[in-house]
Backbone as JSON Lines, residues from 0, in Angstrom:
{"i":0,"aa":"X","n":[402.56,33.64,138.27],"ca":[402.23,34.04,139.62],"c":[403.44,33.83,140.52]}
{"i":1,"aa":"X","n":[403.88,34.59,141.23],"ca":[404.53,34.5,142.31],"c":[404.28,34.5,143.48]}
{"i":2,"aa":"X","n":[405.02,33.1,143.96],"ca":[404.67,32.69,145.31],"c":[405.4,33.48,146.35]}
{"i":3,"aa":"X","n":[404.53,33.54,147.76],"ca":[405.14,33.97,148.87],"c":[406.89,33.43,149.05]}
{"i":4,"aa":"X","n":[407.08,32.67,148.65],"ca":[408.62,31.8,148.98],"c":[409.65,32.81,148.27]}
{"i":5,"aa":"X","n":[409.03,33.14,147.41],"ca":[409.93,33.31,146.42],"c":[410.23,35.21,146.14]}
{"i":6,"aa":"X","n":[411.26,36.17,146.14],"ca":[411.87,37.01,145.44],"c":[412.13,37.66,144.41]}
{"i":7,"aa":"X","n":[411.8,38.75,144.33],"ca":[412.09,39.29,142.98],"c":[412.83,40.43,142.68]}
{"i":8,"aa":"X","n":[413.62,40.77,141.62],"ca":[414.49,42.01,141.34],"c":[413.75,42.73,140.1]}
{"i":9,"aa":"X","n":[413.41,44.21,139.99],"ca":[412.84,44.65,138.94],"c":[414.03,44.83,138.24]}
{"i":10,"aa":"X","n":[414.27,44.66,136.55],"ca":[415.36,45.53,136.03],"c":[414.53,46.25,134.71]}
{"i":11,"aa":"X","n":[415.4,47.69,134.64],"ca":[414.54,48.28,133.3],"c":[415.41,47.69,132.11]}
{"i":12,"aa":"X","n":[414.73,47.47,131.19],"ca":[415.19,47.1,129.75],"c":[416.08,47.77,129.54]}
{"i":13,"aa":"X","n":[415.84,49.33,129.91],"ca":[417.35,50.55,129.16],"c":[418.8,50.15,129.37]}
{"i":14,"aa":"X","n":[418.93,49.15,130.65],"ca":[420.1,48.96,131.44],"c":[420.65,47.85,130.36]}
{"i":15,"aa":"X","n":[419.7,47.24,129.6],"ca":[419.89,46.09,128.21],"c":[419.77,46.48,126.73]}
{"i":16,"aa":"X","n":[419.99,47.73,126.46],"ca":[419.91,48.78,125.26],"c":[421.09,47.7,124.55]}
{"i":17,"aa":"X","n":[422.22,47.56,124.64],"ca":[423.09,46.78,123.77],"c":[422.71,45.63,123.45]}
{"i":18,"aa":"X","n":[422.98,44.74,122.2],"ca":[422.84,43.63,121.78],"c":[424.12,42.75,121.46]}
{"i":19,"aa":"X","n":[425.13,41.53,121.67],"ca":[424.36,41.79,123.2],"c":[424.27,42.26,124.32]}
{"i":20,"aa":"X","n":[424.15,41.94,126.02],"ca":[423.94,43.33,127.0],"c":[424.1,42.3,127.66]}
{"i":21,"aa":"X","n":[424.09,42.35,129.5],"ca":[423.8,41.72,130.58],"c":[423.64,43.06,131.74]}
{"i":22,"aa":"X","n":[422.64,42.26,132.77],"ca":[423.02,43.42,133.88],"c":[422.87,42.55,135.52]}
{"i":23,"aa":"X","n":[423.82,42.77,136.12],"ca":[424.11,41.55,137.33],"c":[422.76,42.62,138.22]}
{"i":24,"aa":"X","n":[422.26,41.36,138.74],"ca":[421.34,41.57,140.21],"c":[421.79,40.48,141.14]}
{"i":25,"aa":"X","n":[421.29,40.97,142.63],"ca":[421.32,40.47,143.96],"c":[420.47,40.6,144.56]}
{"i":26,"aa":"X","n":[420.04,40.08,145.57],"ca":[419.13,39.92,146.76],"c":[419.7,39.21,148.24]}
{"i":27,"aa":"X","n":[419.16,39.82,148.6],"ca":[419.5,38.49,150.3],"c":[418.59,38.12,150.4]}
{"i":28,"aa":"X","n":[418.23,36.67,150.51],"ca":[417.73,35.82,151.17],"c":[418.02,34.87,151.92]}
{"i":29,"aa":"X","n":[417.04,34.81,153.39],"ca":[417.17,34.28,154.41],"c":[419.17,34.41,154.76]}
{"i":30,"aa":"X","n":[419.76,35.77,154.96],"ca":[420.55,36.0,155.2],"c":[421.65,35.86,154.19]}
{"i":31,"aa":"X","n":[421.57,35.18,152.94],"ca":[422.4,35.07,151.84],"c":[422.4,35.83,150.71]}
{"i":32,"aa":"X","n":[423.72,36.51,150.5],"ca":[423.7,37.23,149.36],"c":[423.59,36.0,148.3]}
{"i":33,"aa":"X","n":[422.06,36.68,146.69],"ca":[422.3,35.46,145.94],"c":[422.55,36.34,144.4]}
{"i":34,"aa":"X","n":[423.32,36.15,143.83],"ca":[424.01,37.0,142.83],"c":[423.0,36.26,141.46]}
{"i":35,"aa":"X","n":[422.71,36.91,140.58],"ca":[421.68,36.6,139.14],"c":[422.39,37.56,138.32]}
{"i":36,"aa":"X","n":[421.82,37.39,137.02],"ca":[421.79,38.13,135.76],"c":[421.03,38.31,134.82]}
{"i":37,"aa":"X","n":[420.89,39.3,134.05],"ca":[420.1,38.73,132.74],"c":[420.57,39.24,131.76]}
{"i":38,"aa":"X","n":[420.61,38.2,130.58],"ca":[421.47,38.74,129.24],"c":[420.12,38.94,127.92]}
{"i":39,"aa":"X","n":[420.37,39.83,127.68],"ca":[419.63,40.27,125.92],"c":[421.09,39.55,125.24]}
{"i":40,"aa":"X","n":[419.38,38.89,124.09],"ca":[420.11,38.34,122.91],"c":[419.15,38.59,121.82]}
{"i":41,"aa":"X","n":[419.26,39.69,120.85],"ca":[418.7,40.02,120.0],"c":[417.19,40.35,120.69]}
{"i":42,"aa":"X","n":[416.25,39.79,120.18],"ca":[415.05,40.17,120.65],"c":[414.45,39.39,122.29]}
{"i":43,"aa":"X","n":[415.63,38.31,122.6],"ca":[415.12,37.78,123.45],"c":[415.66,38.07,125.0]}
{"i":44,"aa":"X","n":[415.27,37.97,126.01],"ca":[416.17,37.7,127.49],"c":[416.14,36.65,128.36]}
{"i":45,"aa":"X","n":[417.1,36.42,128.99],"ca":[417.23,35.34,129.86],"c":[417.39,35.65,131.44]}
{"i":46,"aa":"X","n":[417.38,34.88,132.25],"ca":[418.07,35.21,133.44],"c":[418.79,33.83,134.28]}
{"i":47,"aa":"X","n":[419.68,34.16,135.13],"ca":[420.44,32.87,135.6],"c":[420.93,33.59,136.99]}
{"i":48,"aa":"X","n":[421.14,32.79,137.71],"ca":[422.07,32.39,138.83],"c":[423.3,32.69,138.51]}
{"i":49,"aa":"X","n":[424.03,33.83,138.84],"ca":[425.64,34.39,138.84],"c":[426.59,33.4,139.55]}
{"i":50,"aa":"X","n":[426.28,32.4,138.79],"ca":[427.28,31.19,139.71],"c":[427.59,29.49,138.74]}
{"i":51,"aa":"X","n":[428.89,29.82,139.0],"ca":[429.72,28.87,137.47],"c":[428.86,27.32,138.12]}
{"i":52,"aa":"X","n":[428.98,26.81,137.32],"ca":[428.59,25.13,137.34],"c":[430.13,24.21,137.92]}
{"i":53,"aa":"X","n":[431.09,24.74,137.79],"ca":[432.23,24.23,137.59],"c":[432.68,24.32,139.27]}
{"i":54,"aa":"X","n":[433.16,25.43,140.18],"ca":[433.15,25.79,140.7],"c":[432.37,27.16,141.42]}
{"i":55,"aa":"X","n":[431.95,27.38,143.29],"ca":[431.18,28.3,143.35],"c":[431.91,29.58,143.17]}
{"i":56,"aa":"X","n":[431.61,30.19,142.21],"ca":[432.35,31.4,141.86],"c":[431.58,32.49,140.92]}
{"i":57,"aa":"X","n":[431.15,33.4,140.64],"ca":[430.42,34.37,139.88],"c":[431.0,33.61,138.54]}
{"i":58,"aa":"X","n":[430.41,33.62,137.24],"ca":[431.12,33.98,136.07],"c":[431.82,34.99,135.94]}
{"i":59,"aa":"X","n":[431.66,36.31,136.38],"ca":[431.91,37.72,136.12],"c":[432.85,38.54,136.76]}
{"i":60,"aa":"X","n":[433.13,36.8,137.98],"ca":[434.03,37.57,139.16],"c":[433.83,39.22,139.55]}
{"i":61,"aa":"X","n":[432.01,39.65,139.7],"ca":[431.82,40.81,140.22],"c":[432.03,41.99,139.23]}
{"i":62,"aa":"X","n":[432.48,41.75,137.63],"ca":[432.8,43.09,137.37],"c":[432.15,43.2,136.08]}
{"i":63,"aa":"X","n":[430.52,42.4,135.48],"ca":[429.74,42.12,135.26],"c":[430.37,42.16,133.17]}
{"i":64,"aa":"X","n":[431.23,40.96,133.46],"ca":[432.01,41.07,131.74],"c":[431.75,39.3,131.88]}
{"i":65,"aa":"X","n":[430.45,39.18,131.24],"ca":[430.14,37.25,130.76],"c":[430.18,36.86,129.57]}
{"i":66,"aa":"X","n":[431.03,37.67,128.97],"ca":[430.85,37.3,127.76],"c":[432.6,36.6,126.91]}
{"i":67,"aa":"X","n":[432.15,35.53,125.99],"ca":[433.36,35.19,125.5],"c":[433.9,36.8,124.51]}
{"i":68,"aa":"X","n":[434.85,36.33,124.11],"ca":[435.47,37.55,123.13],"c":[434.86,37.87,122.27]}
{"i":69,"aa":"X","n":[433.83,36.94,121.35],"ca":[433.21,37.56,120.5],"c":[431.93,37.39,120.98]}
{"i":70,"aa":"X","n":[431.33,37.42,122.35],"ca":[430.54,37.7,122.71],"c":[429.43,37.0,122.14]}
{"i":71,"aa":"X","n":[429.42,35.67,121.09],"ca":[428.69,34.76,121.16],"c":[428.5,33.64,122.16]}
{"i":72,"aa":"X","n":[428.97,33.92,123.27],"ca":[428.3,32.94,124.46],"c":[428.48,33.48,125.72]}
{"i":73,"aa":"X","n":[428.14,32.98,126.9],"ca":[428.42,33.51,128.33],"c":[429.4,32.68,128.63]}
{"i":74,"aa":"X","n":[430.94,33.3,129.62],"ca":[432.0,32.35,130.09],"c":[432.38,33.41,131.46]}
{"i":75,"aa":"X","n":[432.49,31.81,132.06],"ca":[433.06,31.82,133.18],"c":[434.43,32.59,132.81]}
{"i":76,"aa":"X","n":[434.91,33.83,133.64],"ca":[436.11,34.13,133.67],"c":[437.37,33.83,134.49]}
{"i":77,"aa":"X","n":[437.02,32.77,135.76],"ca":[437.93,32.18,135.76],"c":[438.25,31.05,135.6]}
{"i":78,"aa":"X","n":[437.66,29.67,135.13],"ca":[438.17,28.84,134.49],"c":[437.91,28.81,133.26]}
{"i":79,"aa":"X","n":[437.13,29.23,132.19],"ca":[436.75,29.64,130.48],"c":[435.41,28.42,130.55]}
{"i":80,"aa":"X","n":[434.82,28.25,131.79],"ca":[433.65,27.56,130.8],"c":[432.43,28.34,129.92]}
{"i":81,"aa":"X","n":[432.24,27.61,129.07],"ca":[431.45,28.55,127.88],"c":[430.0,28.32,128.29]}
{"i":82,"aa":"X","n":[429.09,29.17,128.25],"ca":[427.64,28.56,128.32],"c":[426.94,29.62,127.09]}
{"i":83,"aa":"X","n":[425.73,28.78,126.75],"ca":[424.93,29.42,125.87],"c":[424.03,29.96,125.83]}
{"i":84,"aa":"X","n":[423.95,31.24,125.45],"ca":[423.11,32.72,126.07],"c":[421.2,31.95,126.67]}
{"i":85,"aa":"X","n":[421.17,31.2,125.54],"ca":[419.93,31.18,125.29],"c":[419.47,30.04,126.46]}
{"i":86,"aa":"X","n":[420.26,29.21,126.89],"ca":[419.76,27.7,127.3],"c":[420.73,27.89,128.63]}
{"i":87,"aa":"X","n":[421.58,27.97,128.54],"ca":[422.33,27.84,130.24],"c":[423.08,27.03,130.05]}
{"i":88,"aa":"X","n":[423.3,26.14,128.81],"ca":[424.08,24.72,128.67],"c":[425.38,25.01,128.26]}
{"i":89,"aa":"X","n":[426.61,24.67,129.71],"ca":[428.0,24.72,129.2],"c":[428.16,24.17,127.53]}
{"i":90,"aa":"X","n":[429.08,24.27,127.12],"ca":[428.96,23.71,125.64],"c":[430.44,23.78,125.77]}
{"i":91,"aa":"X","n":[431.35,24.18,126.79],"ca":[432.59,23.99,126.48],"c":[433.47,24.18,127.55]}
{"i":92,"aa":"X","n":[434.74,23.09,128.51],"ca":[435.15,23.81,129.27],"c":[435.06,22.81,130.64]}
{"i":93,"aa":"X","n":[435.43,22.77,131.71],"ca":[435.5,21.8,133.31],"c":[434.17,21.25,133.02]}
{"i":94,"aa":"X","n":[432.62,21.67,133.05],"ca":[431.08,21.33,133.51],"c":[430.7,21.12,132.04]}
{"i":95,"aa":"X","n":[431.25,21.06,130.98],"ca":[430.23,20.47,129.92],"c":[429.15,19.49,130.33]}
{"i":96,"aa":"X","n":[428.05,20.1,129.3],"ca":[426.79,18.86,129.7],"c":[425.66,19.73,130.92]}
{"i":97,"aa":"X","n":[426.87,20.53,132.09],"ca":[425.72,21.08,133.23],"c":[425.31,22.28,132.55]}
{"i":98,"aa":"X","n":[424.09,22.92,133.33],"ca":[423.45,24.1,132.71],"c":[423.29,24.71,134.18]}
{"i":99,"aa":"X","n":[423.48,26.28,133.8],"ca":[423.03,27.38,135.04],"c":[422.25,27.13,135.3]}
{"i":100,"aa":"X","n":[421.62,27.61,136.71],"ca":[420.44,27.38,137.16],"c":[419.62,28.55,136.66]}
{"i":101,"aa":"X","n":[418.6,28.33,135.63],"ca":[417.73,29.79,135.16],"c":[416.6,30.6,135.65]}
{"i":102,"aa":"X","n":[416.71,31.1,136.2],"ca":[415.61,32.37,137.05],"c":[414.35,32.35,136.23]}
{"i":103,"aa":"X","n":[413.13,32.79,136.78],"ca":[412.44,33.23,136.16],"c":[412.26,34.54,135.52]}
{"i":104,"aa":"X","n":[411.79,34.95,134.44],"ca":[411.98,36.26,134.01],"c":[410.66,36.44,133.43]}
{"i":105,"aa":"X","n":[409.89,37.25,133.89],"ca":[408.54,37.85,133.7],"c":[408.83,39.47,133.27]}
{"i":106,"aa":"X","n":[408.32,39.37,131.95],"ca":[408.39,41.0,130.41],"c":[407.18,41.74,131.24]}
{"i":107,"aa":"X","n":[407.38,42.29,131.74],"ca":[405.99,43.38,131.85],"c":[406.34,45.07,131.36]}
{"i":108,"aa":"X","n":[406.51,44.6,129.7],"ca":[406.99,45.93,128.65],"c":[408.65,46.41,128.53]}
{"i":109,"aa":"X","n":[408.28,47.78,129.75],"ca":[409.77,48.31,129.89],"c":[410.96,47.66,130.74]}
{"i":110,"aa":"X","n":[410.23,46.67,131.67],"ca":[411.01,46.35,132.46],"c":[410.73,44.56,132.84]}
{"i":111,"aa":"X","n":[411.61,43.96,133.08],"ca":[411.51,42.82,133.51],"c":[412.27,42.44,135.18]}
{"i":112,"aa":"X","n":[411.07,41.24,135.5],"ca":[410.39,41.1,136.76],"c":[411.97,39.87,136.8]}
{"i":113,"aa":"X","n":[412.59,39.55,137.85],"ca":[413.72,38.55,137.96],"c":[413.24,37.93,139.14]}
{"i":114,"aa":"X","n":[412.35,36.27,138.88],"ca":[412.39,36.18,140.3],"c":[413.39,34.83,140.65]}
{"i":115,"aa":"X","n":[413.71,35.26,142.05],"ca":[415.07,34.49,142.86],"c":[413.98,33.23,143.88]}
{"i":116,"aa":"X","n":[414.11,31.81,143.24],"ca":[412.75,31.04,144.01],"c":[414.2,30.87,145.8]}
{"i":117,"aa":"X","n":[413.24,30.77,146.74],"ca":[413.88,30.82,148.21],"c":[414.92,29.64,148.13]}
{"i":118,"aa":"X","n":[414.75,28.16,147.62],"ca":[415.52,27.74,147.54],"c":[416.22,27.51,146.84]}
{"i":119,"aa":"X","n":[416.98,28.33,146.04],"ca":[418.21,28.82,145.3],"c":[419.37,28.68,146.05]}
{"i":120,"aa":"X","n":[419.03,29.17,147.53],"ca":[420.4,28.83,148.0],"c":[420.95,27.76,148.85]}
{"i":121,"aa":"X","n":[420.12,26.81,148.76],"ca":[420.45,25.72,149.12],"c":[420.94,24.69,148.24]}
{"i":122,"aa":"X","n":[421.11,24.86,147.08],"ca":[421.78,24.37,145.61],"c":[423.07,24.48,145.89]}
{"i":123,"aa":"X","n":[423.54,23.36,145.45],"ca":[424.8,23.03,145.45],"c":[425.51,23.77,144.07]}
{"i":124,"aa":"X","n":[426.95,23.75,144.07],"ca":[427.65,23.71,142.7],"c":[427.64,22.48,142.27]}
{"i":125,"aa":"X","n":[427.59,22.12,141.1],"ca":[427.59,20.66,140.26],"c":[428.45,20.58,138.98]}
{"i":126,"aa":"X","n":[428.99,19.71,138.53],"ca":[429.89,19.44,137.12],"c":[428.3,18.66,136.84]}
{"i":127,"aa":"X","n":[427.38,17.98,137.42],"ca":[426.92,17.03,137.07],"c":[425.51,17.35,136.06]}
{"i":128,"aa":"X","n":[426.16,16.84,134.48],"ca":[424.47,17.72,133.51],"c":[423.31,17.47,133.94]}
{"i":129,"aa":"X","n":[422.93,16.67,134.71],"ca":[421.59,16.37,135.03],"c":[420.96,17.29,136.04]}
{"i":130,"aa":"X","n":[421.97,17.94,136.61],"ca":[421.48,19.77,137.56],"c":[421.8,20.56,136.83]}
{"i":131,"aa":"X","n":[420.49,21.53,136.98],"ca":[420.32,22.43,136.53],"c":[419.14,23.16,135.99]}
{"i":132,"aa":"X","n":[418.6,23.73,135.72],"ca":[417.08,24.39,135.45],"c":[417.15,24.66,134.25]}
């Protein structure tokens, strides 16, 4: 169920046809642009907060490429921290230990529901593992 507080982005699955895939979303709330994503990994999807643990900065620096070289994990492109598709947990890099903050992601078939909760943007950046969703 989604609460009044809270935001949502529809995305269609087609935009996630590759394995693996990502596709960046945004919203404004309460006057703030708040940047998300969601990555297919084989049969599964995720979604996160477009914003490194390390420093506040997109992973993607805007040009929606999160992926390491062989595209077994999500990385920050400008300092190389590594995170893991499935969990959000750096595993390598400045923020080891922290994890993205993870969106909710509601399957309704062709398309999935991304919701952005209101206070998302009052979250800090953290190195520290104990933040994070």
């Amino acid at each position: 169920m989604i609460s009044p507080s809270e935001t949502v982005v529809v995305v269609s699955k087609k935009k996630l046809s590759a394995d693996p895939s990502t596709v960046s979303v945004q919203l404004k709330i309460k006057g703030h642009i708040v940047k998300g994503f969601v990555v297919r990994k084989g049969n599964g999807y995720f979604a996160y907060q477009n914003l490194c643990k390390h420093l506040p900065v997109t992973l993607d620096l805007n040009d929606n490429s999160f992926f390491t070289h062989d595209k077994s994990n999500l990385q920050c492109q400008m300092h190389g921290a590594v995170y893991e598709m499935e969990t959000g947990l750096c595993i390598g890099g400045p923020c080891e230990g922290a994890r993205l903050n993870r969106l909710q992601l509601i399957d309704e078939g062709a398309q999935l529901v991304v919701v952005f909760p209101e206070g998302l943007i009052e979250e800090e950046v953290s190195c520290d593992p104990t933040k994070g969703i």
